[in-house]
NUZA-901421 format. One record per residue (C-alpha): residue number from 1; x negated, y negated, z negated; residue in one letter. Coordinates in steps of 0.5 Angstrom, whole numbers. Example, Ala and Ser with C-alpha at 12.3 -4.5 7.8 and 13.67 -1.06 7.14 Angstrom:
# residues 2
<pos:1 east:-25 north:9 up:-16 code:A> $
<pos:2 east:-27 north:2 up:-14 code:S> $
END
This chain:
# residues 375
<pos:1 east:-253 north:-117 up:-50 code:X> $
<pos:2 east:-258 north:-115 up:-44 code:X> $
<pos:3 east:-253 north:-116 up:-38 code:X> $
<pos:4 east:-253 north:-112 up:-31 code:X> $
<pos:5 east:-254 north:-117 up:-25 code:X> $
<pos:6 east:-248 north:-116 up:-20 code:X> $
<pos:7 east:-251 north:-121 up:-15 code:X> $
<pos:8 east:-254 north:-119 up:-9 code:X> $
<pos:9 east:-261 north:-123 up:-8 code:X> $
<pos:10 east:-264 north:-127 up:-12 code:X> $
<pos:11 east:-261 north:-135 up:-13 code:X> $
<pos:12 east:-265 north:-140 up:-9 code:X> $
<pos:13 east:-265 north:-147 up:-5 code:X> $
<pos:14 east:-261 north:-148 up:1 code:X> $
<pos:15 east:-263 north:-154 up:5 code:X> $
<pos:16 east:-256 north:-158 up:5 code:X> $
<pos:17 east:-253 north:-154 up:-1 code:X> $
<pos:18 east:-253 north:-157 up:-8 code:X> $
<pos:19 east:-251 north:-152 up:-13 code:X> $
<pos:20 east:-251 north:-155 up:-20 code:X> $
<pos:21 east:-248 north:-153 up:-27 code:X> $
<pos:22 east:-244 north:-160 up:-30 code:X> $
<pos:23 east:-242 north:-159 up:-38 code:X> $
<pos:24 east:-235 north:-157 up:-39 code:X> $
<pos:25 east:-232 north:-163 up:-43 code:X> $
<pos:26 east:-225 north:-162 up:-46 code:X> $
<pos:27 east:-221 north:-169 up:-50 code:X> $
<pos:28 east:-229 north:-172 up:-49 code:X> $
<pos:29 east:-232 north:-167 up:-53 code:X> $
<pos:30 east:-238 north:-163 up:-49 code:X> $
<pos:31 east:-236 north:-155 up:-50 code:X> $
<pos:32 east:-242 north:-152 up:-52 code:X> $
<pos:33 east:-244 north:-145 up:-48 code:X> $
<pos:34 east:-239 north:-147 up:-42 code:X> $
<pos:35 east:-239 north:-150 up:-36 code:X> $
<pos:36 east:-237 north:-152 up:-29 code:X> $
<pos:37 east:-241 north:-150 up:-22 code:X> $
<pos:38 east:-241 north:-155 up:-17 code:X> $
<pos:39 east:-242 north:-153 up:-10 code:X> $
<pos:40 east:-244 north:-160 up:-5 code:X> $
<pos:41 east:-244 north:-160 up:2 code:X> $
<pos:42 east:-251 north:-164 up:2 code:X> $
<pos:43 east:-251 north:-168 up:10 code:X> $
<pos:44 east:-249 north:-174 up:8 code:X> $
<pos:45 east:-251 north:-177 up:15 code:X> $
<pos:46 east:-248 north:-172 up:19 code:X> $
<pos:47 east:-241 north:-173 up:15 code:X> $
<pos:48 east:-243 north:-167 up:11 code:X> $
<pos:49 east:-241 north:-162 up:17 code:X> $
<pos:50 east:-244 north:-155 up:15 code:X> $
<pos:51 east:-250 north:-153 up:20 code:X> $
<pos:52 east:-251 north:-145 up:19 code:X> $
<pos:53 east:-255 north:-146 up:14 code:X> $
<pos:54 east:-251 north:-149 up:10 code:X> $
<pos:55 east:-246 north:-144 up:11 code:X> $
<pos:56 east:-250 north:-139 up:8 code:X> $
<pos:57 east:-252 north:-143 up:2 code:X> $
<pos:58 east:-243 north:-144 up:1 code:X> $
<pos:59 east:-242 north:-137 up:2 code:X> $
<pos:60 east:-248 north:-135 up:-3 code:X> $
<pos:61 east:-246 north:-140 up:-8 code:X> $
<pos:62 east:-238 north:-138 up:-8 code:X> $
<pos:63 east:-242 north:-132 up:-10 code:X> $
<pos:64 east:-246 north:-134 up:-15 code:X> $
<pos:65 east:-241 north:-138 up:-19 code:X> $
<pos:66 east:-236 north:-132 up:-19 code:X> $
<pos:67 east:-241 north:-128 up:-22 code:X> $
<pos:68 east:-243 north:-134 up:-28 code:X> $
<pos:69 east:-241 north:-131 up:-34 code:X> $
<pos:70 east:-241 north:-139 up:-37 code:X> $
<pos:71 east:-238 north:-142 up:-30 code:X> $
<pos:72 east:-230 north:-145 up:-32 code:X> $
<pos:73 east:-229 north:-146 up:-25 code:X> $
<pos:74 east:-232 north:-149 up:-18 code:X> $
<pos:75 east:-232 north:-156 up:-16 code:X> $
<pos:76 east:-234 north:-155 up:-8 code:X> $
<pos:77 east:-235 north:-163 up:-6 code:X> $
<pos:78 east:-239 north:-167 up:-2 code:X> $
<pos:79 east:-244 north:-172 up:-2 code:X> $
<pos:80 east:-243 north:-179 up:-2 code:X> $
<pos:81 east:-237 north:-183 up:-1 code:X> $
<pos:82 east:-235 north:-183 up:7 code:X> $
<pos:83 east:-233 north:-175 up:7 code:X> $
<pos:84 east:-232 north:-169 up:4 code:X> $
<pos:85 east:-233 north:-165 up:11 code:X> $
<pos:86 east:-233 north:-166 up:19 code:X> $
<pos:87 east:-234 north:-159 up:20 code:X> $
<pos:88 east:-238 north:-154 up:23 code:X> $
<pos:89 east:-245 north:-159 up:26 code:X> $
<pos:90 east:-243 north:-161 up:34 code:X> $
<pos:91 east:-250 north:-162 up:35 code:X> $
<pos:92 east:-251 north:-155 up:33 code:X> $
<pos:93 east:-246 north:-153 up:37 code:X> $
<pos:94 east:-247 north:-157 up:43 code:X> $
<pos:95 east:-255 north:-156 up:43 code:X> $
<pos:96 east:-254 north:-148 up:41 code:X> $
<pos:97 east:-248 north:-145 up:41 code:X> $
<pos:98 east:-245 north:-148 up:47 code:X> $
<pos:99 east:-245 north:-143 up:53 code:X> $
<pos:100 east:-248 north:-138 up:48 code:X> $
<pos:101 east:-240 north:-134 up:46 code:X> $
<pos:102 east:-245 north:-128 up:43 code:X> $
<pos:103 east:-249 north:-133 up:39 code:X> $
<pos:104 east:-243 north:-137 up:37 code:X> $
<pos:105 east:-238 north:-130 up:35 code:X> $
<pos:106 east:-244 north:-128 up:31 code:X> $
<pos:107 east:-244 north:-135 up:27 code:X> $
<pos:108 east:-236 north:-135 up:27 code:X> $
<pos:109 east:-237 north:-128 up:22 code:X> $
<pos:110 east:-241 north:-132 up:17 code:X> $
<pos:111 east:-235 north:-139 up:17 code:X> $
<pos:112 east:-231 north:-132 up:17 code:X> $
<pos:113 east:-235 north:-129 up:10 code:X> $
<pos:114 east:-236 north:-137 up:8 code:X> $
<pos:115 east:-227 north:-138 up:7 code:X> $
<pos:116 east:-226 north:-132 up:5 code:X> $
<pos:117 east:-231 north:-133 up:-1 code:X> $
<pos:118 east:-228 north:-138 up:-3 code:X> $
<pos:119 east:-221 north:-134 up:-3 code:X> $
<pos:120 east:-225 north:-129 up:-6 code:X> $
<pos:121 east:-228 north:-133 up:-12 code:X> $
<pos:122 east:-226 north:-130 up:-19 code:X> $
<pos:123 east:-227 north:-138 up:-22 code:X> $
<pos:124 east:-222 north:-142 up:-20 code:X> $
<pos:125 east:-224 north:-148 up:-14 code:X> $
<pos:126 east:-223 north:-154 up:-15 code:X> $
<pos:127 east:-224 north:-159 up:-8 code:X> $
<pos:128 east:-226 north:-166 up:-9 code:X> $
<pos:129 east:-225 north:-169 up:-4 code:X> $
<pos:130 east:-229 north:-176 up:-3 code:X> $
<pos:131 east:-228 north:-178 up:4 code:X> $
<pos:132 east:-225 north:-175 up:10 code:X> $
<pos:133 east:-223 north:-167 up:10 code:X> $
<pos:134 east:-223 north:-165 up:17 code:X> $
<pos:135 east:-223 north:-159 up:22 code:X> $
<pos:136 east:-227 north:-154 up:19 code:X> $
<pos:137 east:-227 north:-159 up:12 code:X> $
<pos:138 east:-220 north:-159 up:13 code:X> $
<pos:139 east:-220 north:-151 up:14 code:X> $
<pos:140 east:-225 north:-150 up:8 code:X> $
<pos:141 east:-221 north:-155 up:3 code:X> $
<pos:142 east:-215 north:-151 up:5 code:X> $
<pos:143 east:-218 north:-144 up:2 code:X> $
<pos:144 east:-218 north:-147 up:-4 code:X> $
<pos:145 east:-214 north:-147 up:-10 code:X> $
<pos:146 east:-212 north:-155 up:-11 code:X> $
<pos:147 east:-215 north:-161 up:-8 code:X> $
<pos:148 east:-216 north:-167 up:-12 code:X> $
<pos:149 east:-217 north:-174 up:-6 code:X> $
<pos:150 east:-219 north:-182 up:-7 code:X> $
<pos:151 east:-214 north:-185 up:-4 code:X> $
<pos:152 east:-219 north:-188 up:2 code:X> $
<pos:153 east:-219 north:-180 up:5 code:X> $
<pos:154 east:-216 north:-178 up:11 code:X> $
<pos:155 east:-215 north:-171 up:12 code:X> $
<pos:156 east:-213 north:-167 up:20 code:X> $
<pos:157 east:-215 north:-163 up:25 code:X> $
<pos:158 east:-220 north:-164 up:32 code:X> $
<pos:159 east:-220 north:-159 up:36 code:X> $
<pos:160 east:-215 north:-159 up:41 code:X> $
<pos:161 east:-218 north:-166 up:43 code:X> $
<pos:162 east:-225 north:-163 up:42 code:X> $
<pos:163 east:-225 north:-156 up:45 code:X> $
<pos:164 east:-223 north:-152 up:40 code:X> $
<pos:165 east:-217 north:-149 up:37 code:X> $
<pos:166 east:-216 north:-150 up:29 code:X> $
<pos:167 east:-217 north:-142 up:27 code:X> $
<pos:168 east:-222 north:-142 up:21 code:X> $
<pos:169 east:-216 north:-143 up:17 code:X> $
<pos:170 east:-211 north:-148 up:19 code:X> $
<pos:171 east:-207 north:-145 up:24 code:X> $
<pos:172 east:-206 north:-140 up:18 code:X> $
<pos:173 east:-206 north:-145 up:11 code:X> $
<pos:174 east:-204 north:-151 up:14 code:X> $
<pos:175 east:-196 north:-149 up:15 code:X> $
<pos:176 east:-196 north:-146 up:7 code:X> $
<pos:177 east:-197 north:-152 up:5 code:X> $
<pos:178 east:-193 north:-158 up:10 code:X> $
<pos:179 east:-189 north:-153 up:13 code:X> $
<pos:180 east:-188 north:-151 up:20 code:X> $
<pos:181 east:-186 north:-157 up:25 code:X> $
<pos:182 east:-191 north:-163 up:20 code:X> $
<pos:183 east:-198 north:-156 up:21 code:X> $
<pos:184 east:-196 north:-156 up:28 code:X> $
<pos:185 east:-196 north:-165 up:29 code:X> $
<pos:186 east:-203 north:-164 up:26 code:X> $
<pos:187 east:-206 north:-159 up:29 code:X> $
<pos:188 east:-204 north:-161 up:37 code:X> $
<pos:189 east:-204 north:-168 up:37 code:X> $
<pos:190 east:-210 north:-169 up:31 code:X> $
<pos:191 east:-209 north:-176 up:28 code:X> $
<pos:192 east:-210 north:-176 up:22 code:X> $
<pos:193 east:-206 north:-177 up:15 code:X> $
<pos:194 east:-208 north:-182 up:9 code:X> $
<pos:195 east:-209 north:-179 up:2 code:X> $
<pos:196 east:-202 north:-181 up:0 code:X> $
<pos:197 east:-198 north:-178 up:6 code:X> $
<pos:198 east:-202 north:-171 up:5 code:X> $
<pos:199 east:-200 north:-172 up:-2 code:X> $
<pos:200 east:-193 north:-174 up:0 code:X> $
<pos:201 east:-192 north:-167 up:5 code:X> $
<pos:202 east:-196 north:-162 up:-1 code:X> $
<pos:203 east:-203 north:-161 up:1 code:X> $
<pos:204 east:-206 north:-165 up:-4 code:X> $
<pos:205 east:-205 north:-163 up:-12 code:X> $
<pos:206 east:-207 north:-171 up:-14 code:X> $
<pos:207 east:-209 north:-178 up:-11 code:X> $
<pos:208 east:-213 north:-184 up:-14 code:X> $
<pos:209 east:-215 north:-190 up:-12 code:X> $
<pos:210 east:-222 north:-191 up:-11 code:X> $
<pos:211 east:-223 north:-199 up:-9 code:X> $
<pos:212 east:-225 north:-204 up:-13 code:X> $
<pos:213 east:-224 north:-211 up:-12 code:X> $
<pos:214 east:-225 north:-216 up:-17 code:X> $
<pos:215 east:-226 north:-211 up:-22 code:X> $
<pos:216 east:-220 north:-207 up:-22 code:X> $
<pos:217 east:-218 north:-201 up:-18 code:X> $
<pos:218 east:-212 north:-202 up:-12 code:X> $
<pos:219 east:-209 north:-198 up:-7 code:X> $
<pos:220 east:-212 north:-196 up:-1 code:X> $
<pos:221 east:-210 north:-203 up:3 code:X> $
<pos:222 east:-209 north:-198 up:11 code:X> $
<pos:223 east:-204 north:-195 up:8 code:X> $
<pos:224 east:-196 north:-197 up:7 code:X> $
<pos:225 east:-195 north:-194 up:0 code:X> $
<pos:226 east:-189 north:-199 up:-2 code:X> $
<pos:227 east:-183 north:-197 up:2 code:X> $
<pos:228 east:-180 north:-190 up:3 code:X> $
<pos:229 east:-176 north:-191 up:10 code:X> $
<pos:230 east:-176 north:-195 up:16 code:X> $
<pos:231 east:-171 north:-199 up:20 code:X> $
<pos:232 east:-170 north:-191 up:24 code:X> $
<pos:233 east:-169 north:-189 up:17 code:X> $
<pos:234 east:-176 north:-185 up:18 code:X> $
<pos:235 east:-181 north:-184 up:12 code:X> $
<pos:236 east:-186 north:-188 up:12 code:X> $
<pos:237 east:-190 north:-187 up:5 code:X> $
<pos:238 east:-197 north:-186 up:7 code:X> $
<pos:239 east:-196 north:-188 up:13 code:X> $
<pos:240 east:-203 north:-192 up:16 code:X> $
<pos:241 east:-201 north:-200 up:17 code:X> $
<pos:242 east:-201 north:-203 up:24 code:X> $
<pos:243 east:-202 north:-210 up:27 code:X> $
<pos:244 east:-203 north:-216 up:23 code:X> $
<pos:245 east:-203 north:-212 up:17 code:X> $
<pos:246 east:-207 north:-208 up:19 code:X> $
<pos:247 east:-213 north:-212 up:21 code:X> $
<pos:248 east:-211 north:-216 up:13 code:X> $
<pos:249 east:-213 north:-210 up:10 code:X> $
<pos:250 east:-219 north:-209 up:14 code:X> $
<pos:251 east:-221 north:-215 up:12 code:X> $
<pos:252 east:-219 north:-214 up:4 code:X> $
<pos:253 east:-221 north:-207 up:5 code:X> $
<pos:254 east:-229 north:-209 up:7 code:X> $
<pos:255 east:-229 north:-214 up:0 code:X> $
<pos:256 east:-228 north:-208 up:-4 code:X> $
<pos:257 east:-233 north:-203 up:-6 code:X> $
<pos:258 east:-232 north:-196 up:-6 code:X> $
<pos:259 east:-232 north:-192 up:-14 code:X> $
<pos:260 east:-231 north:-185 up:-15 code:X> $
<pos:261 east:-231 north:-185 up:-22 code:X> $
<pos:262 east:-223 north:-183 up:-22 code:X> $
<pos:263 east:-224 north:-179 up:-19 code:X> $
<pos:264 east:-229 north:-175 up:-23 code:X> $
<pos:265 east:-225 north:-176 up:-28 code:X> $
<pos:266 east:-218 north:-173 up:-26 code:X> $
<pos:267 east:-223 north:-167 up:-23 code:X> $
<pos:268 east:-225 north:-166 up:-30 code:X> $
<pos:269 east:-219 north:-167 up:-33 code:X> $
<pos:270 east:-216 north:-161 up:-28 code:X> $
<pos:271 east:-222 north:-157 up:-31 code:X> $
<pos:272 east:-220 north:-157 up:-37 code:X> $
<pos:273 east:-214 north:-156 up:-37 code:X> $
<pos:274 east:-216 north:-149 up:-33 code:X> $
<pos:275 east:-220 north:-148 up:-39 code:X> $
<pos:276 east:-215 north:-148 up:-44 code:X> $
<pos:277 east:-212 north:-142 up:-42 code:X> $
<pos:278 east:-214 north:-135 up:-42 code:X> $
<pos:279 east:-219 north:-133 up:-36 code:X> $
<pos:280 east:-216 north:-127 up:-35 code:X> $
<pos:281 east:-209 north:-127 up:-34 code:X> $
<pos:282 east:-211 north:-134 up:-30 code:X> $
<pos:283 east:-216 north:-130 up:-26 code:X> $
<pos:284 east:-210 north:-126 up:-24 code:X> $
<pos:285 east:-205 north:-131 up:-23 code:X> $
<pos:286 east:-209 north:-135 up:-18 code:X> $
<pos:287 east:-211 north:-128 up:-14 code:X> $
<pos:288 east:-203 north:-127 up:-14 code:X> $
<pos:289 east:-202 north:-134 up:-11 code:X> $
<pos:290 east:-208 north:-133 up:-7 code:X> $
<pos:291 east:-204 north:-127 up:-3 code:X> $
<pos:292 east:-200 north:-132 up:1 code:X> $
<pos:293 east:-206 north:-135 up:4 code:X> $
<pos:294 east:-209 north:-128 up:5 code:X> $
<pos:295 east:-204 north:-124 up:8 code:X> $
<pos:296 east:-205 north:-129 up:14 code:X> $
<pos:297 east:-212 north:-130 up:14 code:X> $
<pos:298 east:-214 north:-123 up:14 code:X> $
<pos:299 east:-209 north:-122 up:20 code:X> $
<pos:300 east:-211 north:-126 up:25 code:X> $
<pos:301 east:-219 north:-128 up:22 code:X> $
<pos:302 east:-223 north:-123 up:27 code:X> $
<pos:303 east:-218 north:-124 up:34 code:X> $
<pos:304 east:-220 north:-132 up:33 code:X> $
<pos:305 east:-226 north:-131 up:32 code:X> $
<pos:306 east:-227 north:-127 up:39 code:X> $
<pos:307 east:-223 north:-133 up:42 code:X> $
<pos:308 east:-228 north:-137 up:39 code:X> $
<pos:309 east:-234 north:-134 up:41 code:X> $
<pos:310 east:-231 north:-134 up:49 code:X> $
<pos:311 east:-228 north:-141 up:48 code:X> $
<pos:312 east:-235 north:-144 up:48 code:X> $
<pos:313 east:-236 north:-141 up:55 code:X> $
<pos:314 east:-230 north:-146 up:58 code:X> $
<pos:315 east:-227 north:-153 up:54 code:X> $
<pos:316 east:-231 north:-152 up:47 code:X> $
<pos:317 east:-238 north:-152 up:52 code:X> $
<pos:318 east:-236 north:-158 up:55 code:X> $
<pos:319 east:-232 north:-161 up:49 code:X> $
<pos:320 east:-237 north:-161 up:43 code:X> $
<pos:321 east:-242 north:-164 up:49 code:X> $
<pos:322 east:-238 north:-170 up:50 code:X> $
<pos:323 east:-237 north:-170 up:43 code:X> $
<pos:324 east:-245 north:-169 up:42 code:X> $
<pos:325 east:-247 north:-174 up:48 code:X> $
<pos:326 east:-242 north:-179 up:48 code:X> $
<pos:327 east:-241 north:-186 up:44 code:X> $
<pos:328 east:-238 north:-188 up:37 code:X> $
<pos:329 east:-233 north:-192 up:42 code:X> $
<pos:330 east:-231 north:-185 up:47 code:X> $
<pos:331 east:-234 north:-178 up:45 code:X> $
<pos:332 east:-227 north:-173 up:49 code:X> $
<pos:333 east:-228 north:-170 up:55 code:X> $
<pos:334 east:-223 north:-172 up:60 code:X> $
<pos:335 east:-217 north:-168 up:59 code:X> $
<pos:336 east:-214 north:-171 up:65 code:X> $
<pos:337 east:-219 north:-170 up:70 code:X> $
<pos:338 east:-219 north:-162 up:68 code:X> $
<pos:339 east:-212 north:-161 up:68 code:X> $
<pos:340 east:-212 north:-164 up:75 code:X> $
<pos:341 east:-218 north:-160 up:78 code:X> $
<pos:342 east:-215 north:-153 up:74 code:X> $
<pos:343 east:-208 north:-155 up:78 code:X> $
<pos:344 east:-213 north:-155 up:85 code:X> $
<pos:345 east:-216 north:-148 up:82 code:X> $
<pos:346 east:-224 north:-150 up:81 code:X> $
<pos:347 east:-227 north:-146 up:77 code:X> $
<pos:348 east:-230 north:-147 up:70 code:X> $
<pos:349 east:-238 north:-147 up:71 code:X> $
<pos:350 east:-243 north:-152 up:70 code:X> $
<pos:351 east:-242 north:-156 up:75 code:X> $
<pos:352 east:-235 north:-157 up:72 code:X> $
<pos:353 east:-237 north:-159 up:66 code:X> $
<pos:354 east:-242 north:-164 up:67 code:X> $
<pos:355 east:-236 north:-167 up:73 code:X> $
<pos:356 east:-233 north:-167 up:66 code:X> $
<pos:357 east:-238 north:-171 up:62 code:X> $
<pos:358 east:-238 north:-176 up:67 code:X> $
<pos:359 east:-231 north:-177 up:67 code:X> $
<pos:360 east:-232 north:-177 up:60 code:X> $
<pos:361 east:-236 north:-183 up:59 code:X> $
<pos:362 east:-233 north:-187 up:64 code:X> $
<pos:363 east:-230 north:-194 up:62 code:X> $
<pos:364 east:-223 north:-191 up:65 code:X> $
<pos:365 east:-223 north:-186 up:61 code:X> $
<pos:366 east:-225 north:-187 up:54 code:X> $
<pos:367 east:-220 north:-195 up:54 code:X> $
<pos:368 east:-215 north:-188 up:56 code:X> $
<pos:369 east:-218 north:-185 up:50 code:X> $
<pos:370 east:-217 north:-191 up:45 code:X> $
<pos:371 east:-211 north:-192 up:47 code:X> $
<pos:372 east:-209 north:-186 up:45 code:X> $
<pos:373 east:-212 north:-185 up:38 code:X> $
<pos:374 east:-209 north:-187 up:31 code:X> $
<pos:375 east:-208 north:-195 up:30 code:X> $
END
């Protein structure tokens, strides 16, 4: 049968962007005629953030896929194993975007198209999640539709700590899925939660481990997985080791080597679990579900993104510099500095910026910093 072609422009390469058909397998046999689409974020250097380009390539690949007669479902990963995502490239928009509100608004229409591809994918979306799943990565791995993690993962929010607020999406997923008072501890405060507490909490459909030590798989070590509740009777599955017991699992984590192999092997199984069910009442039943996310996604998507863009005018100028042009030690601003001069009543411009900057690196600040972070 001669098909008509529904894609918009032809497929092609984007720089960042790997987009690959793997054989569909079911109970170890191949499937003749069907396959998976698996979409990698490919910047392994800069943590797999997306730069404008990469945007593109996601958006044109959800597309792509969707319109794959063969394709099952979608697999939206990264390469390596240290992230999934970061989020948007900060060099970009430390280098460009910063102090260009116009530049950035029209930038945050196609973050705004790239999430709503993802939700709008007539396949099913599967994220694979290898490493870290933060900010933007966090936002985009909640577009869809399950989530598979290496233990080792870790998954939060930046931007309040990094001159941004976490509207591409976790303002509007993140409480569907943990709840409202968990969504709004990650999407102030910015520490990170272990594979196994965002499993715990819902955010994830499924962990494995992914460190081998002597051959054998075990648990991610930085994470307390053994009891339920502290001497406060808090939960503190999933929650990371301090202490002594940290730095033991530092040193057990660093005789290990990282293998992935699980967790190819549960996407897989997921795959073909959705294979085997007729595609279109899957189809529709995902689309039902799906509604839930959109009914706060396309209320609020255009009002942040104008926010967005002027925000990097004030706090997301001199934050995604500071990220930028800072240390592997210090990369934040100095808040408290800002809030002391906004109090005297100085206005936001260059010169308050680059005194932010100077702060920001000082030794003062950034031991504040430290001492402030995760354990």
């Amino acid at each position: 049968m001669d098909f008509k072609n529904h894609d918009l422009t032809e497929a092609r390469e984007v720089p960042g962007i790997r987009y690959e058909e793997k054989p569909l397998y079911v109970s170890g046999e191949r499937v003749p005629g069907l396959h998976a689409v698996w979409i990698t974020l490919d910047n392994e250097k800069q943590f797999n953030s997306y730069t404008t380009e990469m945007v593109k390539g996601v958006i044109l690949g959800m597309r792509r896929a969707s319109n794959d007669r063969a394709c099952v479902a979608v697999v939206f990963t990264g390469a390596g194993d240290r992230a999934f995502c970061t989020g948007g490239n900060t060099r970009e928009y430390a280098e460009y975007y910063a102090g260009r509100p116009e530049e950035y608004a029209q930038y945050m229409r196609l973050f705004n198209d790239m999430v709503s591809a993802i939700l709008a994918c007539d396949k099913p979306v599967v994220c694979r999640v290898n490493g870290m799943r933060i900010a933007g990565g966090q936002e985009i791995g909640m577009a869809c539709d399950f989530t598979v993690a290496q233990d080792l993962a870790v998954f939060g929010q930046a931007g309040p700590r990094h001159g941004s607020a976490p509207d591409g999406g976790s303002t509007d997923f993140l409480p569907l899925f943990v709840g409202i008072e968990a969504a709004m501890e990650s999407c102030t405060a910015c520490e990170p939660w272990s594979a196994h507490k965002a499993h715990r909490l819902g955010l994830v459909s499924r962990i494995v481990p992914a460190l081998r030590i002597d051959g054998e798989f075990v648990a991610n070590p930085l994470v307390e997985t053994r009891r339920w509740t502290n001497e406060l009777g808090e939960i503190v599955h999933g929650e990371f080791v301090v202490g002594n017991e940290r730095r033991a699992a530092k040193a057990l984590l660093g005789k290990g080597v990282v293998d992935l192999s699980r967790l190819d092997a549960a996407v897989d199984e997921l795959v073909a679990k959705l294979a085997n069910t007729f595609p279109g009442c899957l189809t529709k039943t995902i689309q039902s579900v799906r509604k839930h996310k959109l009914a706060h996604w396309d209320a609020n998507r255009e009002t942040n993104r104008a926010w967005l863009g002027l925000n990097m005018m004030t706090e997301a100028r001199a934050g995604f510099r500071a990220f930028n042009e800072g240390t592997k030690e210090c990369r934040e601003a100095d808040f408290l500095l800002l809030r002391r001069r906004l109090a005297e009543g100085t206005v936001w411009g260059p010169d308050l910026v680059e005194e932010l900057l100077a702060g920001a690196h000082g030794e003062a600040h950034c031991a504040s910093v430290q001492g402030a972070g995760a354990p």
